[in-house]
C-alpha atoms as one frame of an Amber mdcrd trajectory, in Angstrom:
protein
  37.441 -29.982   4.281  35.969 -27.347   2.840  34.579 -26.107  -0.442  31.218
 -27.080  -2.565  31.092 -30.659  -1.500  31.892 -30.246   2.142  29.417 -32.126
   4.170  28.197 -29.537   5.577  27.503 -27.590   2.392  25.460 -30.379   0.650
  22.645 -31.573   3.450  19.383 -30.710   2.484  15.690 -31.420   3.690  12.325
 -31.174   2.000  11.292 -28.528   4.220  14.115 -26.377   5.026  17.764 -26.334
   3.717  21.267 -25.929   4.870  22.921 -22.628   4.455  26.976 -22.701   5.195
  27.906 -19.209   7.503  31.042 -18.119   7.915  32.216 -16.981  11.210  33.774
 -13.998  11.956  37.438 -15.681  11.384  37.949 -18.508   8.809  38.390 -21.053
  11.198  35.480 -20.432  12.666  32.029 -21.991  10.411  28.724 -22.971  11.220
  25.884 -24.469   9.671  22.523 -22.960   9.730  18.965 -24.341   9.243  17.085
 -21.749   7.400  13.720 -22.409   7.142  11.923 -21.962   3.185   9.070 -19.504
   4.487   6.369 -21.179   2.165   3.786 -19.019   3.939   5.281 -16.042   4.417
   5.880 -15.575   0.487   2.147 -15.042   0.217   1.514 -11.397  -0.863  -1.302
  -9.303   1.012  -4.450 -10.102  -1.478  -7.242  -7.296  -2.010 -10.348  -7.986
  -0.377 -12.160  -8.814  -3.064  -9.577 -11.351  -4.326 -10.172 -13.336  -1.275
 -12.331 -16.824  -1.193 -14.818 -14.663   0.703 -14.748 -11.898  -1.845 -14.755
 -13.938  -5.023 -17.999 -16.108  -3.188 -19.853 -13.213  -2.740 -19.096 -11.534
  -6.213 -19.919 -15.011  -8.260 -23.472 -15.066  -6.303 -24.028 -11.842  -7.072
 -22.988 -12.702 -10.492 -25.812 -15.555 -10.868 -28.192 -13.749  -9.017 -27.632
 -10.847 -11.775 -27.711 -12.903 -14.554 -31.099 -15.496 -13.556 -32.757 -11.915
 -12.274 -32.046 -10.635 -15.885 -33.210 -14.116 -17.565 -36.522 -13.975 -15.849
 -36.686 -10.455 -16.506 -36.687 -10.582 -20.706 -38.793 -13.819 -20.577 -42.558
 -15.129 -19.611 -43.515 -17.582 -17.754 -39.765 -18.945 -16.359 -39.733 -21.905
 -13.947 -36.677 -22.600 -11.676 -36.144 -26.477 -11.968 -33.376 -27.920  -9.098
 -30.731 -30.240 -10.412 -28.567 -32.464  -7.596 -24.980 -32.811  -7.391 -23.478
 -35.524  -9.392 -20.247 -36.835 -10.417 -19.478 -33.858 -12.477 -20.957 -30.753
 -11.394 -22.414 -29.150  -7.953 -26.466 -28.783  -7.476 -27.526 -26.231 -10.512
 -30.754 -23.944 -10.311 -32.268 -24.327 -14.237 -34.684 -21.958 -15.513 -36.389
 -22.596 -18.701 -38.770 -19.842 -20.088 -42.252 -20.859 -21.850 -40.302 -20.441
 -25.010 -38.221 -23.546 -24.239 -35.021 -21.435 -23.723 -32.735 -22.075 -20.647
 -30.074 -21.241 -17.994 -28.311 -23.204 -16.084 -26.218 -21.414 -12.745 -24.121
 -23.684  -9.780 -25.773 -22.860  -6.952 -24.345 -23.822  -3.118 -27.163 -26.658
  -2.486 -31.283 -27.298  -3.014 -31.518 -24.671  -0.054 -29.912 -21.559  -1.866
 -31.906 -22.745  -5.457 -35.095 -22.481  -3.567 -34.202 -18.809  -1.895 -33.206
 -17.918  -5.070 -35.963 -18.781  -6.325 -38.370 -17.496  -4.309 -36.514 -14.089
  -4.236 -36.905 -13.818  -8.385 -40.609 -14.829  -7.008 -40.901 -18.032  -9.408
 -41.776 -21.309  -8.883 -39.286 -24.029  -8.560 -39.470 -27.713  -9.103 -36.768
 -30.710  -8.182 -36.272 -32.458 -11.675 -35.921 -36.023  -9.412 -39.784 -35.308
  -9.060 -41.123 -33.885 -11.692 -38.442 -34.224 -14.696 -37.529 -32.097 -17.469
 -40.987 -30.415 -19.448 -41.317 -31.018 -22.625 -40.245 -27.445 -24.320 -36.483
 -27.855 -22.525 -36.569 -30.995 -24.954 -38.066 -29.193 -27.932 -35.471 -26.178
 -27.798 -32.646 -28.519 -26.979 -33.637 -30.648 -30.563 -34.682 -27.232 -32.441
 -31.180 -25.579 -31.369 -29.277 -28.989 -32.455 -31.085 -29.137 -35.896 -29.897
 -25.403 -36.237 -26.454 -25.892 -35.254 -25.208 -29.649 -37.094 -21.439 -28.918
 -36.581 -21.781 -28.696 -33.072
């Protein structure tokens, strides 16, 4: 029997699927398992596109960024958040102003290298809490802002 609906013609697997081959006479057919090459459709990624790559530009990224907040501020404290439900461990630094920044950071280990290597202090908020002028800026800023 041949045609479309030959038996041969409509077997199929998840992984791999059935390709009807013609001999080199008509009598002659075969089927053929082909496999789908999910892995070899990948195409060749820059460097800095890989996981690797994109870790070490995002840390440079937050180290940037917290280096440039502490920078253009007085008197900035690191303050350690822990992982929750939500979000990863977060490194917060509030200025004596009351203003803030909050980065992901990899665990309490990298916050406190980081940390050290803007050379500011750092706190765990399960200890110590949140100071008083994070509070005041978040209430000022919400007063300023009502639509939010």
């Amino acid at each position: 029997m041949a045609g479309p609906w030959a038996p041969a013609t409509i077997l199929a697997r998840p992984a791999a699927t059935w390709r009807r081959r013609d001999g080199p006479d008509a009598a002659t057919t075969r089927v053929m398992l082909t496999s789908m090459g999910l892995f070899s459709r990948r195409s060749k990624r820059p460097p800095s596109d890989t996981p690797e790559g994109s870790a070490r530009e995002a840390r440079r990224a937050t180290t940037q960024h917290l280096s440039q907040f502490v920078a253009t501020r007085t008197g900035v404290e690191a303050y350690i958040e822990p992982p929750n439900s939500q979000t990863q461990t977060t490194i917060l630094l509030i200025a004596t102003t009351g203003e803030w920044t909050r980065r992901k950071v990899p665990d309490a280990k990298a916050a406190r290298q980081l940390a050290a290597e803007l050379n500011i202090p750092v706190y765990d908020v399960n200890f110590t809490g949140y100071p008083q002028r994070f509070r005041d800026w978040n209430s000022a800023q919400a007063r300023r802002q009502p639509n939010r």
